[in-house]
C-alpha positions in Angstrom: -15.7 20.9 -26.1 -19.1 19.8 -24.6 -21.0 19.9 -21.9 -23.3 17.8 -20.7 -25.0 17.5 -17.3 -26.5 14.0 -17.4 -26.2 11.2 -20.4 -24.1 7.9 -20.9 -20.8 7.7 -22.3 -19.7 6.7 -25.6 -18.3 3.2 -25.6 -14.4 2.9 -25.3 -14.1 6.2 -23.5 -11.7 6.7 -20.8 -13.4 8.5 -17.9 -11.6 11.2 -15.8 -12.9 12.4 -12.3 -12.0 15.3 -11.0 -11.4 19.0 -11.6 -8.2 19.2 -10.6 -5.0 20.4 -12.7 -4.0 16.9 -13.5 -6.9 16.1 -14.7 -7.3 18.8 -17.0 -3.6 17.8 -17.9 -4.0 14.2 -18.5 -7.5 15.2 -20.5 -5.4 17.3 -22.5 -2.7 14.5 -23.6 -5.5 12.0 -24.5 -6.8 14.5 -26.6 -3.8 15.3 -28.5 -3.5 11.5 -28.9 -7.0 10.9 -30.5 -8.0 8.4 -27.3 -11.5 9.5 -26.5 -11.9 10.9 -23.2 -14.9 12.2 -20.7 -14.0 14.4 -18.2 -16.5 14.4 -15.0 -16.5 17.9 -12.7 -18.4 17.7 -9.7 -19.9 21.2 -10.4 -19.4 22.7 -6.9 -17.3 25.7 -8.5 -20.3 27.9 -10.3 -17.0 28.8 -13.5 -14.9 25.8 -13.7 -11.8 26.2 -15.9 -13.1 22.8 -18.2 -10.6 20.5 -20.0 -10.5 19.7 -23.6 -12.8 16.7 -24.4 -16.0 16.4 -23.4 -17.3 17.6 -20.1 -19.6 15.8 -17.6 -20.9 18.2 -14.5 -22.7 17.1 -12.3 -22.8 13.8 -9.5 -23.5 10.3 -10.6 -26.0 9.8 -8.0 -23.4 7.6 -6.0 -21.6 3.8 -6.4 -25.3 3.2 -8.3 -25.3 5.6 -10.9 -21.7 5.6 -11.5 -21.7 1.8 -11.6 -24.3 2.2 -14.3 -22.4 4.5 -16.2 -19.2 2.4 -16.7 -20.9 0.0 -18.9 -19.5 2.1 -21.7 -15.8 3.1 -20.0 -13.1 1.2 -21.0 -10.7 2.7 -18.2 -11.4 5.1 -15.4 -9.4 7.6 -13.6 -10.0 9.0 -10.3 -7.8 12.4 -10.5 -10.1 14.3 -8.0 -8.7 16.1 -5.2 -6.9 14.4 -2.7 -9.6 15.2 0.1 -12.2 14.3 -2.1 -12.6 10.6 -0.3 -16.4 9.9 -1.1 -16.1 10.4 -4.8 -12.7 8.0 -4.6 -14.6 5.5 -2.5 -17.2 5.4 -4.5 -15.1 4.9 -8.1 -13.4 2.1 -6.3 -16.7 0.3 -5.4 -18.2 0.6 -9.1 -15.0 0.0 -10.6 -14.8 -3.5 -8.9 -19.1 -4.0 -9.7 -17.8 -3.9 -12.6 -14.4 -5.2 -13.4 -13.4 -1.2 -14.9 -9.8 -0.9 -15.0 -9.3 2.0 -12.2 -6.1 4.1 -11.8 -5.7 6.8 -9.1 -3.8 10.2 -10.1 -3.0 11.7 -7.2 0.2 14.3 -6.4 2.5 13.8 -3.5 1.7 15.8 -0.3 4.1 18.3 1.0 7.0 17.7 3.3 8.1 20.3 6.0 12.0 21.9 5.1 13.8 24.1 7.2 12.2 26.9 8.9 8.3 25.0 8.6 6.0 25.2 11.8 3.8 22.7 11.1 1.4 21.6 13.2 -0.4 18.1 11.5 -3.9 17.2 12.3 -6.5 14.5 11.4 -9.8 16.5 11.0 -10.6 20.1 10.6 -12.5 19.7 13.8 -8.9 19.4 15.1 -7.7 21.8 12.8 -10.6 24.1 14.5 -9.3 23.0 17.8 -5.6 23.8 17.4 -6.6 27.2 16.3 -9.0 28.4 18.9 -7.3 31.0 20.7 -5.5 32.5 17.8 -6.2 36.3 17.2 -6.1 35.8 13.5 -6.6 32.9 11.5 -6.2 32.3 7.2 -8.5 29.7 6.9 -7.5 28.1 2.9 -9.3 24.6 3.4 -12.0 25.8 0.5 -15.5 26.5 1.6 -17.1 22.7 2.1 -16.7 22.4 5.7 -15.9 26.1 7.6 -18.7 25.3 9.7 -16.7 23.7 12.2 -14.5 27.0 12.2 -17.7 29.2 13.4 -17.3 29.1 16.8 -14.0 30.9 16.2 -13.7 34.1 18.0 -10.9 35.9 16.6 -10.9 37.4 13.2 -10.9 34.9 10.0 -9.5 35.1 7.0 -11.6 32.9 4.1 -10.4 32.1 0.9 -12.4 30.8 -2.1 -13.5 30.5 -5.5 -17.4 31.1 -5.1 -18.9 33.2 -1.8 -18.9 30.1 0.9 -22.3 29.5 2.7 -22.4 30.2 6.2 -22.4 29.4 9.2 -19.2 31.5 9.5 -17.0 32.6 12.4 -18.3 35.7 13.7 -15.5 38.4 12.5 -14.7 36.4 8.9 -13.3 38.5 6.1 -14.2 36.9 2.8 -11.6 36.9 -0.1 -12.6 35.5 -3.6 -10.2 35.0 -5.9 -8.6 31.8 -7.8 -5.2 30.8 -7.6 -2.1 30.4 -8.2 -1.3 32.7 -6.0 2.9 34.2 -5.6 4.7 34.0 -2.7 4.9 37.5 -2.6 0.7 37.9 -3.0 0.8 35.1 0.2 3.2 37.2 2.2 1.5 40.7 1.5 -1.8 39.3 1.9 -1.0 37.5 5.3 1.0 41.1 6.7 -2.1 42.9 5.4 -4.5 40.7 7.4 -1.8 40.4 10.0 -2.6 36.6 10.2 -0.9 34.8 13.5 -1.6 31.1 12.0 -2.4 29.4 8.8 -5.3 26.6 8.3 -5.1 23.9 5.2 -4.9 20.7 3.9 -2.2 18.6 2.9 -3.5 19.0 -1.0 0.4 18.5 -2.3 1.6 20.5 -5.4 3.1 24.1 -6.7 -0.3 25.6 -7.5 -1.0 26.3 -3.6 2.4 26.0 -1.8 3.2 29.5 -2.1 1.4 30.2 0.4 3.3 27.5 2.9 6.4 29.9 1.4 5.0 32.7 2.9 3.8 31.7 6.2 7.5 30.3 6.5 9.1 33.2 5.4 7.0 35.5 8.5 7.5 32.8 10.8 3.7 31.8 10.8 3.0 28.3 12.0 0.7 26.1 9.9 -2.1 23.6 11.0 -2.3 20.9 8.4 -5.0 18.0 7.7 -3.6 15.3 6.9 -5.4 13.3 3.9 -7.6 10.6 4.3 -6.3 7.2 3.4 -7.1 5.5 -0.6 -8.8 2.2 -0.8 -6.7 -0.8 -1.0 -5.7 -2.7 -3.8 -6.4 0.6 -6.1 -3.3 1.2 -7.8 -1.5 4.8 -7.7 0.4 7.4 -9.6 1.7 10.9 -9.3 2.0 12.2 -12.4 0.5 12.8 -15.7 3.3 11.1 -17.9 2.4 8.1 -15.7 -1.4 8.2 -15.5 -1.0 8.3 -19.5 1.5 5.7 -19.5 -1.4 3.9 -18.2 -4.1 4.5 -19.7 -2.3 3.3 -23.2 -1.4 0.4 -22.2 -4.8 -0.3 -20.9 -6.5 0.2 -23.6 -3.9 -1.5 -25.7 -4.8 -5.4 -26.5 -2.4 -8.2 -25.4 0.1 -9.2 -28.0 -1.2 -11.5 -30.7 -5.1 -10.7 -29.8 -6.9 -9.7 -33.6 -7.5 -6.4 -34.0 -11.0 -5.4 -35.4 
């Protein structure tokens, strides 16, 4: 496994954005199939867990530099995070610069079941909005963007990976630690705090429900962002078995075409 921050990719390489578990998944299945594959990480998480292949960190420099970079990918991937809408606006502008077949991975959001409160929102600036008031607040939206949470005057609680950057409400307890998290950790750790509502996006998947498990279970209502909408025309899948499915076929030439 390498890692390297800047450099072009091998020709014939399939490109993968994101750090997310899918990606590391579907890097994982090319892999084992011999189909060469980059994996790109934006490098905002100082200890990523990295996927086999080789590793890109670091930003392109926008549509520009990752439009530059493509010259040498035969299919690319956008698995990042489903609130990560620069990086995916950006892989659908290069990819149609330059006629790179694109595929977006991306797992279904969550639906409310019995017993949800769920309050849905557009922005965390609503999210912010909706909370205001609340004596304590579990604020899990990741640390990009809890500056709109600072004017916040009752106690926060902030999860994440690396120590977020402030501005920070005034009375914010800071917890790091990296999921998955149990329902029972989400429970305890929502009774210890005595949390009265939960902040977070709609991210979709097992890795982080438990905690929509918990808030359930203690009758805490939840504020969730909705995701922002995918470009048109980019074509979409939720799972890994698909995403592969893909990628093979892709890079597969049409019947009867000479093979090298």
């Amino acid at each position: 496994m390498g890692v390297t921050p800047t450099g072009p990719l091998r020709p014939g390489r399939v490109l993968v954005l994101g750090g997310t578990g899918e990606a590391r998944r579907l890097a994982g299945r090319l892999v084992e199939q011999g189909i060469a594959v980059t994996s790109s990480l934006a490098g905002r998480v100082a200890a990523p867990v990295l996927p086999d292949g080789a590793v890109r960190v670091g930003g392109f420099g926008g549509v520009e530099g990752l439009t530059a970079e493509l010259g040498g990918v035969a299919a690319l991937v956008d698995a990042t995070h489903p609130f990560a809408a620069t990086v995916t606006a950006h892989a659908a502008a290069a990819a149609a610069a330059t006629g790179t077949p694109l595929l977006r991975l991306q797992r279904p959001g969550w639906t409310a079941g019995p017993g949800d409160d769920w309050r849905w929102v557009g922005t965390l600036e609503e999210a912010a909005a909706a909370v205001r008031g609340y004596g304590s607040v579990f604020l899990t939206t990741g640390r990009q963007g809890l500056a709109v949470f600072a004017g916040l005057t009752g106690r926060c609680l902030v999860r994440a990976v690396d120590p977020p950057a402030p501005p920070l409400p005034a009375r914010t307890t800071v917890v790091l630690a990296r999921g998955p998290f149990t329902r029972e950790e989400e429970r305890a750790l929502m009774v210890e705090h005595g949390v009265e509502v939960l902040v977070t996006k709609d991210s979709g998947g097992g890795m982080t429900a438990a905690k929509l498990a918990a808030a359930r279970a203690l009758g805490v209502p939840v504020v969730l962002v909705r995701r922002p909408p995918l470009p048109a025309g980019v074509p979409t899948v939720a799972t890994v078995g698909e995403a592969l499915a893909w990628v093979r076929a892709t890079l597969s030439p049409p019947a009867g075409t000479p093979r090298p």
